[in-house]
C-alpha positions as CSV (number, residue, x, y, z in Angstrom):
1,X,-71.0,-16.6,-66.6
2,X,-69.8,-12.9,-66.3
3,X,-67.9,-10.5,-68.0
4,X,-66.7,-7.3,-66.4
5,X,-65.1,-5.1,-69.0
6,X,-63.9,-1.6,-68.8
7,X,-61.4,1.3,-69.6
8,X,-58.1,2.5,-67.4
9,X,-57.1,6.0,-67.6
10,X,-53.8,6.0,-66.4
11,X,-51.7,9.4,-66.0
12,X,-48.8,9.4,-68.4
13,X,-46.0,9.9,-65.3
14,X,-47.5,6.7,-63.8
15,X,-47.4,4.4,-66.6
16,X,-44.4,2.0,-65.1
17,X,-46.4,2.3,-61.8
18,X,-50.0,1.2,-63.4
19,X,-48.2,-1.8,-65.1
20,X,-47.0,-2.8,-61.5
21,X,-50.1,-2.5,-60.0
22,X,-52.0,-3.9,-62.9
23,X,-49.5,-7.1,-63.2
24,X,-49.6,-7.7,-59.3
25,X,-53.3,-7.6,-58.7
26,X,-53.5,-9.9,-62.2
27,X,-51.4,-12.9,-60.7
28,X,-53.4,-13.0,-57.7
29,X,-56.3,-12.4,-59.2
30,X,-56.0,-15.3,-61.8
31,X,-55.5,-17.6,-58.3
32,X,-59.3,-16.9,-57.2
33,X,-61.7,-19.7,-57.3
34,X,-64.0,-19.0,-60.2
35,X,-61.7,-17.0,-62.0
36,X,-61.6,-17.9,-65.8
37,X,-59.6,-15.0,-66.8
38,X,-58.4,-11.6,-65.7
39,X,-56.4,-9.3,-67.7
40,X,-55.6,-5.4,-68.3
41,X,-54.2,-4.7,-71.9
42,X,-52.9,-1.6,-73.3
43,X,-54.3,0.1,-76.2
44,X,-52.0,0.6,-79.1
45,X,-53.2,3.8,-80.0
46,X,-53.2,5.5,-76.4
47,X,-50.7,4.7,-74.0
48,X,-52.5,6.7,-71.1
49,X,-55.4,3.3,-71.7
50,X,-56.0,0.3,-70.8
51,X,-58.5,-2.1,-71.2
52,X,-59.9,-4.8,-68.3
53,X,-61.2,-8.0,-69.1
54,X,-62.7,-10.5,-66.8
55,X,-64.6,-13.6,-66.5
56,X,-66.1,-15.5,-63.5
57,X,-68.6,-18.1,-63.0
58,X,-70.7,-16.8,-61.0
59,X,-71.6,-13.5,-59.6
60,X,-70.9,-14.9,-55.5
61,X,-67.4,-15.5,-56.6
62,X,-66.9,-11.7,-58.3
63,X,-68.7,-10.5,-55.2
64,X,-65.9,-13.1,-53.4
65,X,-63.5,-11.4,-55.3
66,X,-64.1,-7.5,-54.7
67,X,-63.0,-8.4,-50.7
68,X,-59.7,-9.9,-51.3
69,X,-56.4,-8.3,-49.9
70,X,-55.1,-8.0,-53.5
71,X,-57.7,-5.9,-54.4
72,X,-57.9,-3.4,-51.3
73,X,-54.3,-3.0,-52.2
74,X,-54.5,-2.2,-55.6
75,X,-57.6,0.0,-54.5
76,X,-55.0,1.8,-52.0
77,X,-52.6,2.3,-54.8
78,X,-54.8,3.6,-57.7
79,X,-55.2,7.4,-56.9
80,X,-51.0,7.1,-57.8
81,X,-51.6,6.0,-61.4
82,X,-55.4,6.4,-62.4
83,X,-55.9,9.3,-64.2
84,X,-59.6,10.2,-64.3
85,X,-62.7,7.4,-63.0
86,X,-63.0,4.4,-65.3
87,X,-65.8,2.9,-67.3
88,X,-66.2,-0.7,-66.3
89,X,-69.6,-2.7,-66.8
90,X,-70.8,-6.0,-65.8
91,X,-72.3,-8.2,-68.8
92,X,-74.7,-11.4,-67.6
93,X,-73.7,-14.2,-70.0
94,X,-76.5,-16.8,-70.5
95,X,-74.5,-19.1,-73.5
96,X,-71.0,-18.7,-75.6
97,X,-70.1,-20.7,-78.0
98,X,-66.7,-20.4,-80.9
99,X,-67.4,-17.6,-83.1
């Protein structure tokens, strides 16, 4: 499994369009074989941030994922609400189990 996690810095004038953008590419996102979960959050303590969480099964359906339409669009659309480049890694899962 993978994880990509990371940070959005969205410009404060663009929040209602980030949330767009965010919720958009998150519904077609979720669709994509392989996809366990996709999701941007804001943080509660700074409303110019929010945080990205994914998970796939395998790193050909991420790749997969990186050429879809949904995401050249939301690529087209982020210099209107993205503030300053994220941080966003890629973590290589070998076992999870409850905590």
């Amino acid at each position: 499994m993978l994880i990509v996690a990371g940070l959005i810095h969205v410009k404060p004038e663009a929040h209602a369009v980030a949330v767009e953008a965010m919720s958009e590419v998150m519904a077609e996102t979720r669709k994509e074989a392989g996809c366990i979960s996709y999701t941007f959050s804001p943080d509660f303590t700074d409303p110019g941030l929010f945080h990205l969480f994914e998970e796939w099964e395998s790193q050909e359906q991420l790749s997969a994922h990186f050429e879809a339409p949904h995401i050249a669009a939301f690529r087209r659309r982020q210099p209107e609400f993205v503030a300053r480049p994220g941080e966003v890694k890629i973590y290589i899962v070998s076992e999870s189990r409850p905590l």
